[in-house]
VOMIDREN-367119 format. One record per residue: residue number from 1; residue in one letter; x, y, z of N, C-alpha, C, O, CB in turn. Coordinates in steps of 0.05 Angstrom, whole numbers. Glycine has a CB too. Example, Ala and Ser with C-alpha at 12.3 -4.5 7.8 and 13.67 -1.06 7.14 Angstrom:
REM residues 2
> 1 A 264 -114 156 246 -90 156 264 -66 156 285 -66 169 226 -89 181
> 2 S 257 -45 142 273 -21 143 258 1 157 268 23 161 282 -12 114
END
This chain:
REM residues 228
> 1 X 1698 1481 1883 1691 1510 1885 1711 1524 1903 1721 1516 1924 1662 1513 1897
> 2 X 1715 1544 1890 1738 1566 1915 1727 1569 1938 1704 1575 1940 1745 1600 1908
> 3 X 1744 1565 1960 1741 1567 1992 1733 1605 1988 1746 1620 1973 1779 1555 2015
> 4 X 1713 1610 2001 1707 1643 2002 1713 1651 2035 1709 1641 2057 1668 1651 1993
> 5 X 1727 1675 2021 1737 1678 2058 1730 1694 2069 1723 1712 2055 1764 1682 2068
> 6 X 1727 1698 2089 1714 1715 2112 1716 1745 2110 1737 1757 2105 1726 1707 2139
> 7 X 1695 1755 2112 1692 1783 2124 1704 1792 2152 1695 1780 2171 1665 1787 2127
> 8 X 1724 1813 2157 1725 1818 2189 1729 1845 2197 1743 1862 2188 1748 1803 2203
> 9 X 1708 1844 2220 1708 1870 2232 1724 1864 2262 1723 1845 2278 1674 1883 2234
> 10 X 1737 1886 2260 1759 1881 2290 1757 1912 2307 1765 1934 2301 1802 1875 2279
> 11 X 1745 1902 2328 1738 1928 2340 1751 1932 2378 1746 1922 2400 1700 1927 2336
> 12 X 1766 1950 2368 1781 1957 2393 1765 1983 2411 1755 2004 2401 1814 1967 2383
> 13 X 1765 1976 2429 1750 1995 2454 1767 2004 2472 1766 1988 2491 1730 1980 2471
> 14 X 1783 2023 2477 1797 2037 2490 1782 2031 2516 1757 2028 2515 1801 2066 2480
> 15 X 1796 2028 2538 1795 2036 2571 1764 2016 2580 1750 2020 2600 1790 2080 2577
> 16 X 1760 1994 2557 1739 1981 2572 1744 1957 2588 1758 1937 2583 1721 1974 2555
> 17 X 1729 1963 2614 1736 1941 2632 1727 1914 2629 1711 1911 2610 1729 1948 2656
> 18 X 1733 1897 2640 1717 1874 2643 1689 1867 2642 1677 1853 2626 1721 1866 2660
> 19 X 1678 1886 2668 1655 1888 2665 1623 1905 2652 1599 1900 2655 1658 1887 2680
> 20 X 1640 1927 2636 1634 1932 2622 1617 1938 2603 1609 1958 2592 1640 1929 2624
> 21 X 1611 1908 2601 1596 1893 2575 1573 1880 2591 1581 1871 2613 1617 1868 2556
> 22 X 1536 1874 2582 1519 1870 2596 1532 1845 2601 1535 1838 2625 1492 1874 2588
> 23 X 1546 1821 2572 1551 1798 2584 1569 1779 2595 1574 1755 2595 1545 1791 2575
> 24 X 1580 1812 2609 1605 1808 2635 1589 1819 2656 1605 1822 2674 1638 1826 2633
> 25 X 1562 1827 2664 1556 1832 2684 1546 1870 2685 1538 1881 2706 1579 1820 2701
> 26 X 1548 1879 2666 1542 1906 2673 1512 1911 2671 1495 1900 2656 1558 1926 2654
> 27 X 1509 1928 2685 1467 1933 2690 1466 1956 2700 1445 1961 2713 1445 1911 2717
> 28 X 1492 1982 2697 1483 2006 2695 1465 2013 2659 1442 2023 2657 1513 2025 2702
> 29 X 1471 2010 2650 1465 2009 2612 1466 1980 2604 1471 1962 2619 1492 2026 2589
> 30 X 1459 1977 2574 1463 1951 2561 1474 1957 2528 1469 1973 2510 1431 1934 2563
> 31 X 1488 1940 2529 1504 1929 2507 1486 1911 2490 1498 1891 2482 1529 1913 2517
> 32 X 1465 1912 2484 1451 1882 2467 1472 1873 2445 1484 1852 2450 1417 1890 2447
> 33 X 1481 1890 2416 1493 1884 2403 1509 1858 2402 1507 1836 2393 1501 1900 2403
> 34 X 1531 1880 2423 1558 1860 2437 1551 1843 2450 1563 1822 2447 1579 1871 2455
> 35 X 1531 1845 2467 1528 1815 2478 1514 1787 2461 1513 1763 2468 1511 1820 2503
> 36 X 1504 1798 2438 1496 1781 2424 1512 1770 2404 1506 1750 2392 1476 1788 2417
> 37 X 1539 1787 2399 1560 1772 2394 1573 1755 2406 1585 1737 2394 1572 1781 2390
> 38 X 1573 1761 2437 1586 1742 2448 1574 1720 2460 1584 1705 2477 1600 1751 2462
> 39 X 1543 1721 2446 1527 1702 2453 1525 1678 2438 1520 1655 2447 1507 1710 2455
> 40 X 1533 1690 2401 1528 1669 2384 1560 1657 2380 1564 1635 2370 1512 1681 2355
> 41 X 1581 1674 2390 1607 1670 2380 1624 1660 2399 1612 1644 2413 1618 1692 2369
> 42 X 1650 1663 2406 1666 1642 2428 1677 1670 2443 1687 1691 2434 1696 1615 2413
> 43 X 1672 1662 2464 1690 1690 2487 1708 1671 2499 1706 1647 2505 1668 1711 2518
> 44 X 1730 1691 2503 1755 1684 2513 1760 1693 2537 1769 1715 2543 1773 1691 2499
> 45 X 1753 1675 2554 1745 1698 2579 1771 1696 2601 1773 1707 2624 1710 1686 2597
> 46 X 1792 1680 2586 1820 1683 2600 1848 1702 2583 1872 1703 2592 1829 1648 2604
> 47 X 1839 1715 2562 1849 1726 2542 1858 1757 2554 1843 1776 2557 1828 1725 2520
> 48 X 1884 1756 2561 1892 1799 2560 1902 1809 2541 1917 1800 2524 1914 1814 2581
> 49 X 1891 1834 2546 1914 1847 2530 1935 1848 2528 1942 1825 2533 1916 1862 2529
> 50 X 1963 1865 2521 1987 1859 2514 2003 1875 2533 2024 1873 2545 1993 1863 2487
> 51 X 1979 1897 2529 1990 1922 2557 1965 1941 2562 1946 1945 2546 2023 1948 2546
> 52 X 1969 1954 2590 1940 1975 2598 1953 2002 2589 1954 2021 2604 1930 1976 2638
> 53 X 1962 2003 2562 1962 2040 2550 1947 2028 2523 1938 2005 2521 2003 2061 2541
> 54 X 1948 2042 2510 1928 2049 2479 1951 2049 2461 1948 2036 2440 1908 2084 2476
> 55 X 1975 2061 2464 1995 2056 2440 2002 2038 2440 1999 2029 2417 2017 2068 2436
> 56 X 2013 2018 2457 2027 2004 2456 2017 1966 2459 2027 1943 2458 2044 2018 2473
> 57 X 1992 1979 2462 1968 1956 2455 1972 1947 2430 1978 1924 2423 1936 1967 2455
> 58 X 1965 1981 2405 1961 1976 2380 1983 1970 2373 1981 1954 2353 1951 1995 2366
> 59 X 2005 1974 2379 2035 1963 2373 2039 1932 2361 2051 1925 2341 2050 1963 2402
> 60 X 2025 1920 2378 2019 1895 2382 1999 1883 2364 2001 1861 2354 2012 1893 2407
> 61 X 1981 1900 2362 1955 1883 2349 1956 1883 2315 1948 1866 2299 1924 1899 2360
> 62 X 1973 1914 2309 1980 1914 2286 1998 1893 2278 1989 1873 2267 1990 1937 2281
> 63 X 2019 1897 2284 2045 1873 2276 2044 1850 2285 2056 1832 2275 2072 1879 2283
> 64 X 2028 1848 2306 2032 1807 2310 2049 1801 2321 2053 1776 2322 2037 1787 2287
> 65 X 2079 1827 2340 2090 1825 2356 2094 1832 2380 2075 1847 2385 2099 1828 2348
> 66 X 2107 1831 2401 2112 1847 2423 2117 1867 2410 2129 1869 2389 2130 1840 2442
> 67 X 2102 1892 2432 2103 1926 2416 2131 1929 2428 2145 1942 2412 2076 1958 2430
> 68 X 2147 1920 2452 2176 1930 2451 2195 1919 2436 2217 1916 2445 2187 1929 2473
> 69 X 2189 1913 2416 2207 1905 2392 2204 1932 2369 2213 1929 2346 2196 1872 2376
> 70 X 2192 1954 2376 2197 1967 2360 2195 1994 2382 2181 1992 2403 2180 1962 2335
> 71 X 2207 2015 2376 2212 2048 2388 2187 2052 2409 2185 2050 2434 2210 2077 2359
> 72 X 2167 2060 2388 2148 2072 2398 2124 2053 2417 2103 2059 2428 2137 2086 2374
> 73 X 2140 2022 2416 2125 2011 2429 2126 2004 2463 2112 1989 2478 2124 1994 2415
> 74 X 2155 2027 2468 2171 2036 2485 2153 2063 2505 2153 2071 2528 2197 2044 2466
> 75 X 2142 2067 2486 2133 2098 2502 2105 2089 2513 2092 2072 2501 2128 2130 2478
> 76 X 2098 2101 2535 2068 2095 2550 2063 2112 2558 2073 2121 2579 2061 2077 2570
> 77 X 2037 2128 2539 2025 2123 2509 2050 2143 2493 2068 2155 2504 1986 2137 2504
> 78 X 2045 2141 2465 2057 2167 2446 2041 2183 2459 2018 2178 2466 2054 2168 2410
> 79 X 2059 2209 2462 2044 2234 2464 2048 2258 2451 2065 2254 2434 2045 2240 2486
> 80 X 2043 2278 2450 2043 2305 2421 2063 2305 2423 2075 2300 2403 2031 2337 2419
> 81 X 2080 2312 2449 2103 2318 2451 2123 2305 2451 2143 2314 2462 2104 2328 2465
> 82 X 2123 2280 2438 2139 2263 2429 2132 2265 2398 2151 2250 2391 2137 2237 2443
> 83 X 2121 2270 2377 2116 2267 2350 2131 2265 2332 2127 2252 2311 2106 2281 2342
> 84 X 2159 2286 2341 2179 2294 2313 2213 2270 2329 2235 2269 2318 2188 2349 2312
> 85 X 2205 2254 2356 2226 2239 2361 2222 2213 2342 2202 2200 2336 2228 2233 2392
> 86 X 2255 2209 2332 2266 2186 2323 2241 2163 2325 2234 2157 2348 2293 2180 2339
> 87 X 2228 2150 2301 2222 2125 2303 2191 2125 2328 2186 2105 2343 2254 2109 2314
> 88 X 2173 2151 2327 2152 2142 2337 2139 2141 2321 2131 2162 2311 2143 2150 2354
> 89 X 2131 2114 2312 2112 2109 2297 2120 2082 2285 2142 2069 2287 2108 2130 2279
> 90 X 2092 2073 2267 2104 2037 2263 2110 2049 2233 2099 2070 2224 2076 2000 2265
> 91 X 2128 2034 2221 2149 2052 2204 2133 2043 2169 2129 2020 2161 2192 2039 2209
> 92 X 2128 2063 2158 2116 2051 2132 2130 2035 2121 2155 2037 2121 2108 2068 2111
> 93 X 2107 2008 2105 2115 1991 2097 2129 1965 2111 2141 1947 2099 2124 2002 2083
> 94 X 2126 1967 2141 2130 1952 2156 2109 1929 2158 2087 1940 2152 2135 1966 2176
> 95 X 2105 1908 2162 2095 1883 2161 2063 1888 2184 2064 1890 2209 2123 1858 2173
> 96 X 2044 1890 2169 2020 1892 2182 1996 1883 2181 1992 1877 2158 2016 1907 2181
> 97 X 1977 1878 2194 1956 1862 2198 1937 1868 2170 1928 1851 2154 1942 1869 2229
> 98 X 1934 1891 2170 1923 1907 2142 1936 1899 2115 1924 1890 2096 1929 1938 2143
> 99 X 1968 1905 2119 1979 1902 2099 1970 1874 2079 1962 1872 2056 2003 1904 2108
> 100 X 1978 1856 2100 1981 1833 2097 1955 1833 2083 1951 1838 2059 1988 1816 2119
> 101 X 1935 1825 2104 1911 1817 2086 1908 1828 2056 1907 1811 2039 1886 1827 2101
> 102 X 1905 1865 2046 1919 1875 2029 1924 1862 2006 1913 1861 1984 1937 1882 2038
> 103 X 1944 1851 2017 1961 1837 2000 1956 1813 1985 1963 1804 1963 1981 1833 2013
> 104 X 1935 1800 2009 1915 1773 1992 1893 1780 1972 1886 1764 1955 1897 1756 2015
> 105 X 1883 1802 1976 1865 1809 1961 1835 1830 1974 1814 1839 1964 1861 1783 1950
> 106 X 1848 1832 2004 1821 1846 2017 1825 1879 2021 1846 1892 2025 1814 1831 2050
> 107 X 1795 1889 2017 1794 1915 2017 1801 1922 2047 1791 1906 2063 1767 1925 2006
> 108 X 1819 1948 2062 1825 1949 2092 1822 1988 2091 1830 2007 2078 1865 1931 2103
> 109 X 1805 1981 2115 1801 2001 2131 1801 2010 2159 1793 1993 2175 1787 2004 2126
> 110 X 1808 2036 2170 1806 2043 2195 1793 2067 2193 1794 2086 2178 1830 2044 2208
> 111 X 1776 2058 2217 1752 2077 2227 1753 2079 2246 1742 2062 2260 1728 2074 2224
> 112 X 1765 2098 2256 1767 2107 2285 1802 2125 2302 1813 2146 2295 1761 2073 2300
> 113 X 1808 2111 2319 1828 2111 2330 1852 2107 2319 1857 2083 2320 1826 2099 2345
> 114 X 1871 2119 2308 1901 2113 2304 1916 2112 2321 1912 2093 2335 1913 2125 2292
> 115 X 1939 2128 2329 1954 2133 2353 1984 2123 2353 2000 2126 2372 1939 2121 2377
> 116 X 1991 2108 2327 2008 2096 2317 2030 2110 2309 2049 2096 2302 1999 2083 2300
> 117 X 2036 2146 2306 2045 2154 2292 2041 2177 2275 2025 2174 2256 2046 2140 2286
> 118 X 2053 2204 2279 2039 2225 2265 2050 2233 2241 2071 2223 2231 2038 2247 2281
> 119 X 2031 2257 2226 2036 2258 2197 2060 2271 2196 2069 2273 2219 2014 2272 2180
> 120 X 2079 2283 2178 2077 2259 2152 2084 2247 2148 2083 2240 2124 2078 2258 2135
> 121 X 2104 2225 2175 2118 2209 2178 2099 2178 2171 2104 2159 2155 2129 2215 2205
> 122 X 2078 2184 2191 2061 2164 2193 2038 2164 2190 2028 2187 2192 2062 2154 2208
> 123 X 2018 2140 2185 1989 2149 2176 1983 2112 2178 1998 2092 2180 1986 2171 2137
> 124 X 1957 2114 2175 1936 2087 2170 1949 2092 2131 1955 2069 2125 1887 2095 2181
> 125 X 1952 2101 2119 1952 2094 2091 1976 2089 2087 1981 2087 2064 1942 2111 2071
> 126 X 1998 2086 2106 2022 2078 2100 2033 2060 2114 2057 2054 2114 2035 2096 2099
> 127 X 2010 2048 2129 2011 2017 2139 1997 1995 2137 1998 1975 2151 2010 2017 2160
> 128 X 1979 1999 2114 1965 1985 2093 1932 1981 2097 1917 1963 2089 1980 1958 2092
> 129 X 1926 2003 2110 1899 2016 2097 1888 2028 2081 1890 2053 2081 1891 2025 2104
> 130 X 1870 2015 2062 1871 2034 2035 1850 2058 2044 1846 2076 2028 1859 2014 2002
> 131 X 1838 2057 2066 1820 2077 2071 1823 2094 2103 1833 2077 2118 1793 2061 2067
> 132 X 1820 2110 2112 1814 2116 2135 1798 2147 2146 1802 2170 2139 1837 2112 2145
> 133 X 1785 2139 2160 1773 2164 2176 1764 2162 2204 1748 2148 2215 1749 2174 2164
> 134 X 1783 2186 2217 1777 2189 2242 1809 2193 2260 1828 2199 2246 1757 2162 2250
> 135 X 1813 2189 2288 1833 2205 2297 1853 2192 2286 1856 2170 2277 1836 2209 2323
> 136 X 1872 2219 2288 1909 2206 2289 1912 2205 2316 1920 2182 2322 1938 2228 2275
> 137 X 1909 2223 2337 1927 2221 2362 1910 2199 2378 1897 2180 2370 1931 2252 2381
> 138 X 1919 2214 2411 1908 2190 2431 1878 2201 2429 1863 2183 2435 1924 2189 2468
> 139 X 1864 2223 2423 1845 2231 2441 1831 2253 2412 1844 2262 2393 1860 2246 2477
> 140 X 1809 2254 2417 1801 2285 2407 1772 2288 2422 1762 2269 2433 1799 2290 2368
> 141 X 1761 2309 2421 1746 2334 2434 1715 2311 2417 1717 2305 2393 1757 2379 2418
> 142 X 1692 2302 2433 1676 2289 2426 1662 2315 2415 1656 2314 2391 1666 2268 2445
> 143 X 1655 2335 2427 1643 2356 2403 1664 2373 2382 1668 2374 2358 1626 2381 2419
> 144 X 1674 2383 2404 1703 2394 2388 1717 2396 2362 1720 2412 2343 1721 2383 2396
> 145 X 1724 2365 2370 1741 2352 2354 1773 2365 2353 1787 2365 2332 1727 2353 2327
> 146 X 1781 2375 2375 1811 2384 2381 1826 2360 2396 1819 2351 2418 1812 2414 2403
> 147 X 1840 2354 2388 1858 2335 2395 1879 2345 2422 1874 2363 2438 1875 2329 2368
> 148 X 1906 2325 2421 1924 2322 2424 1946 2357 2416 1949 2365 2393 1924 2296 2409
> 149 X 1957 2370 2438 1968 2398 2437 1948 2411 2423 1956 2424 2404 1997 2401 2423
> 150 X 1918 2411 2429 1907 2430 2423 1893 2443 2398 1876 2461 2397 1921 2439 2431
> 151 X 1908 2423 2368 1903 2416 2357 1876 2403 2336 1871 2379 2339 1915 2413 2367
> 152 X 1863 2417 2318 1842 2400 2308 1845 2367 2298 1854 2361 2276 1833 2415 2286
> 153 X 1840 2357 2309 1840 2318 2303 1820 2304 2291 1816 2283 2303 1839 2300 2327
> 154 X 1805 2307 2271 1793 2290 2253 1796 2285 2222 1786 2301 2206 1772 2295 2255
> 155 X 1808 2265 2215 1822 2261 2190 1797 2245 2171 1782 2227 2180 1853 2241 2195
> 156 X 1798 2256 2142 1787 2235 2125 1816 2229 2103 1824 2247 2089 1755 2249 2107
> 157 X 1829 2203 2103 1849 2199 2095 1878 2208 2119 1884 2200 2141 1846 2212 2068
> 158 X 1887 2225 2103 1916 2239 2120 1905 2271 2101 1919 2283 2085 1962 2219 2108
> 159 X 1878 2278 2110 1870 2308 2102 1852 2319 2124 1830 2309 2127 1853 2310 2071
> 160 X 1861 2341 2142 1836 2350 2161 1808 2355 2160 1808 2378 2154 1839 2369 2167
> 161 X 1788 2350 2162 1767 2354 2159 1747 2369 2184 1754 2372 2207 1760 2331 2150
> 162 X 1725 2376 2174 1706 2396 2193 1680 2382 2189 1664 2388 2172 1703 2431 2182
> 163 X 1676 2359 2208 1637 2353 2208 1640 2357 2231 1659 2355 2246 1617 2321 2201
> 164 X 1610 2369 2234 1588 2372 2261 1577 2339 2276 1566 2322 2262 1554 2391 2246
> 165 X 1581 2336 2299 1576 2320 2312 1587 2320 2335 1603 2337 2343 1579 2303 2301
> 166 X 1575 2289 2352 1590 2277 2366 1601 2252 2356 1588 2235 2344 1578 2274 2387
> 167 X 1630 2252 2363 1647 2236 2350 1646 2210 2346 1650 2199 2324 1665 2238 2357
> 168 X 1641 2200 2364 1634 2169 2372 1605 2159 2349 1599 2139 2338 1624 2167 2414
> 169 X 1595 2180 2351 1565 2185 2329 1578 2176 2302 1571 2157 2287 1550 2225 2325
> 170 X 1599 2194 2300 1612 2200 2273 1623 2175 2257 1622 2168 2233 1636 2220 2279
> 171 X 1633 2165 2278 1650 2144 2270 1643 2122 2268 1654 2109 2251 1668 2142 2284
> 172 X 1619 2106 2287 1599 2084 2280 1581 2085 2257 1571 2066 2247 1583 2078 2301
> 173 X 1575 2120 2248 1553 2118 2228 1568 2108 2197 1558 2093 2181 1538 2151 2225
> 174 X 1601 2123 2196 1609 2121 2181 1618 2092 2180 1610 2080 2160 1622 2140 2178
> 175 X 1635 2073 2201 1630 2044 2195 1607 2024 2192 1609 2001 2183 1642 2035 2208
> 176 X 1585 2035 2203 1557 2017 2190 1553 2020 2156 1547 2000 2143 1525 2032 2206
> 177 X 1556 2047 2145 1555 2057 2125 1576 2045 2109 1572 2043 2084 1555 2083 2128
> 178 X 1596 2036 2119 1625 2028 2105 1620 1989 2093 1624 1977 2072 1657 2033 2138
> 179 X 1610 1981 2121 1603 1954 2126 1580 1953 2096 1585 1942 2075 1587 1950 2161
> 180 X 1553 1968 2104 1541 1957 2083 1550 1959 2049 1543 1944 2031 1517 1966 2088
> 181 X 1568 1983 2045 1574 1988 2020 1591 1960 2005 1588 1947 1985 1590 2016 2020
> 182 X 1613 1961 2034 1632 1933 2023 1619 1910 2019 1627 1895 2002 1655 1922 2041
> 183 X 1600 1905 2032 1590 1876 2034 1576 1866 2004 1571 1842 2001 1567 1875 2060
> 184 X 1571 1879 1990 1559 1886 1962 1583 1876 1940 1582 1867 1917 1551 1923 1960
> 185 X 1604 1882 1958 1621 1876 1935 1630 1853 1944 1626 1844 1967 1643 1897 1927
> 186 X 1647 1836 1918 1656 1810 1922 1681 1807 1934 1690 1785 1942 1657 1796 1900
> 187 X 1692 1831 1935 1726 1834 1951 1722 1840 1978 1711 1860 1987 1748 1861 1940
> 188 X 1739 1809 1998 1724 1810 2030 1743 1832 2039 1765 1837 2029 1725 1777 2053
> 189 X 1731 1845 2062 1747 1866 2071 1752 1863 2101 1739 1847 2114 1733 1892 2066
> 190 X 1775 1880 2116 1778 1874 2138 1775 1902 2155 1796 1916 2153 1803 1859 2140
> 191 X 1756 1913 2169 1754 1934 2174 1760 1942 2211 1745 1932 2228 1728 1937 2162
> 192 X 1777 1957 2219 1782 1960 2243 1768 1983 2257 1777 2005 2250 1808 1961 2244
> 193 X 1756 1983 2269 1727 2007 2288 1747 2000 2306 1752 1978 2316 1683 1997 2297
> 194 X 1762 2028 2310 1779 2030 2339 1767 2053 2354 1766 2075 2343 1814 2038 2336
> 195 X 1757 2050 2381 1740 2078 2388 1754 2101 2413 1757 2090 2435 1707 2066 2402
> 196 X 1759 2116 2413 1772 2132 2435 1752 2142 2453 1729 2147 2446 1788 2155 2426
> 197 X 1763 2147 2478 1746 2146 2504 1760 2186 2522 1766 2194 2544 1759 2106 2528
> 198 X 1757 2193 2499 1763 2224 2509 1741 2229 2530 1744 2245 2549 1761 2249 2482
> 199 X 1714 2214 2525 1697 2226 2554 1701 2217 2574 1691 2225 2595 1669 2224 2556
> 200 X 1719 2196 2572 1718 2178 2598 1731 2207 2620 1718 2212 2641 1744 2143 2595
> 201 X 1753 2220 2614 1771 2242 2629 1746 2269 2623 1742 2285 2641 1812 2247 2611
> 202 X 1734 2271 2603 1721 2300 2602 1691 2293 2610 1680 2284 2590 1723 2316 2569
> 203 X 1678 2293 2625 1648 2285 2626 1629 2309 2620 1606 2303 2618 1640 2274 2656
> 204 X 1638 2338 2617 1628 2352 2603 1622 2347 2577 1606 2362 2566 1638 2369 2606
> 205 X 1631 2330 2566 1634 2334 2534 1617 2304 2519 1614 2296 2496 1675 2336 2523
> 206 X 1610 2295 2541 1587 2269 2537 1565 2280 2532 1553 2300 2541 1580 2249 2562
> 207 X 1560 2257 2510 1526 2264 2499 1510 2254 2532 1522 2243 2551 1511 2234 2463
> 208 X 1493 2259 2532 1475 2267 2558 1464 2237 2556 1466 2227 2578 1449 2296 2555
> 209 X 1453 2221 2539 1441 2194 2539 1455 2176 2540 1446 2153 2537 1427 2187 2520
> 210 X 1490 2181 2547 1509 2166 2548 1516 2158 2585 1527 2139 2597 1533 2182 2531
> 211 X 1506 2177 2592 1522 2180 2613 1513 2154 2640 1491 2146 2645 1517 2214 2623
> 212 X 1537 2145 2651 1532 2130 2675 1523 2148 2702 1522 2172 2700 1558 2113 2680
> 213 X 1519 2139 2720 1519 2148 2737 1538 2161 2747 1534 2181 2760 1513 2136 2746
> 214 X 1565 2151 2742 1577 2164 2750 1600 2192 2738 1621 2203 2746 1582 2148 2760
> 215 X 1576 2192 2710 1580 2215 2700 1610 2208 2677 1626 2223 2667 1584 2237 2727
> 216 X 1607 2179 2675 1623 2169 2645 1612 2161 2623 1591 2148 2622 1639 2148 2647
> 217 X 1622 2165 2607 1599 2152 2578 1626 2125 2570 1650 2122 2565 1591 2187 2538
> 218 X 1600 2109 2574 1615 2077 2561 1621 2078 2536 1602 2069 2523 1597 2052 2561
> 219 X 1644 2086 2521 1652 2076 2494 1633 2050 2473 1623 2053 2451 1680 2064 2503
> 220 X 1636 2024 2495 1631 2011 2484 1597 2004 2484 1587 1984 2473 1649 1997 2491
> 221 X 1581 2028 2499 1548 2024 2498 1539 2036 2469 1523 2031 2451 1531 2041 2524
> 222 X 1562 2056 2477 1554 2074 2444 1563 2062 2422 1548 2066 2403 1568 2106 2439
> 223 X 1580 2050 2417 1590 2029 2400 1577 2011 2393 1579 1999 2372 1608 2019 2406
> 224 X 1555 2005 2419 1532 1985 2409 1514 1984 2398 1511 1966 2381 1521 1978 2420
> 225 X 1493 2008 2405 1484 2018 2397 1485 2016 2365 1475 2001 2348 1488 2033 2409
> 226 X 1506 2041 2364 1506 2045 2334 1516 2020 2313 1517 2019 2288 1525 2068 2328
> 227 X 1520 2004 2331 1530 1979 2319 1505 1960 2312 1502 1943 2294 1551 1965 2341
> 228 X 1489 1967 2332 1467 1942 2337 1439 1950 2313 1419 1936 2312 1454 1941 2379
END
């Protein structure tokens, strides 16, 4: 019988600390979800990241290399005002985590966070996601939805769009919604939930049931949540 291969969801959390998570110790809020992933599954509890910025993280996680092997994996973070310089961005058709899979036969999506690269140079569909929705830059407006120079920032594909919400709302409903549609089908998919932490700097702009004490909303509670 054919080996059947895995489903994967890969979910990046901007600016989350260690502790964070209930089952690293946090007991302002709770994470059930996540911790019950990392209850049934293996934690790596000596594992870092590659670097403490958001571009140059994804640099890395995309390609499977050191991010200073390529331009933009140079800059900490991309910012607006770098967009139209030489080579920011991971270059279409360059060798990618998406692609690749892609290329075996799995359906790939991003839901969430990009930051890799602006249009129309660069995009999630030209680094081998056949699907995407949600930011291009570092950041956008959790009600808003204004990005990076001010800018409106919420993409379905590489096309602007206008929904009502809070973003973080937006973006777990649409990958729960994504999860169950694919799973129906017989083509495994690899889906990336990358989440941005624009409230972490704006605490005005947090949903009110988010908030810590100290007036931050955890990325990754709300992620649970809508995850769980």
């Amino acid at each position: 019988m054919p080996v059947s291969r895995p489903n994967i969801l890969f979910i990046v959390v901007d600016d989350c600390g260690y502790a964070d998570l209930g089952c690293t110790g946090q007991t302002h809020y709770r994470t059930p979800a996540l911790d019950r992933l990392a209850a049934e599954g293996i934690r790596f509890t000596q594992a870092y990241a590659n670097s403490a910025l958001c571009t140059n993280t994804r640099v890395a996680l995309i390609t499977g290399r050191y991010q200073y092997r390529l331009p933009i994996g140079l800059v900490e973070p991309l910012r607006w005002s770098d967009r139209q310089a030489p080579e920011m961005g991971v270059p279409a058709g360059f060798p990618t985590l998406p692609s690749l899979l892609r290329g075996t036969g799995y359906r790939t999506a991003l839901i969430g966070k990009w930051h890799l690269g602006y249009l129309p140079r660069y995009s999630p569909l030209k680094s081998g996601y056949d699907e995407f929705f949600g930011v291009m830059g570092g950041f956008t407006g959790y009600y808003t939805h204004i990005g990076d120079g001010g800018e409106h920032d919420l993409y379905e594909g590489e096309v602007p769009v206008e929904r009502a919400g809070y973003v973080t709302d937006l973006l777990s409903e649409r990958a729960a919604a994504w999860v169950a549609a694919a799973s129906a089908r017989p083509q495994p998919y690899f889906l990336s939930r990358a989440t941005t932490t624009r409230s972490s700097y704006s605490p005005a702009t947090t949903a009110a049931s988010g908030f810590r004490k100290s007036g931050h909303l955890s990325a990754a509670s709300s992620t649970c949540w809508r995850a769980g």
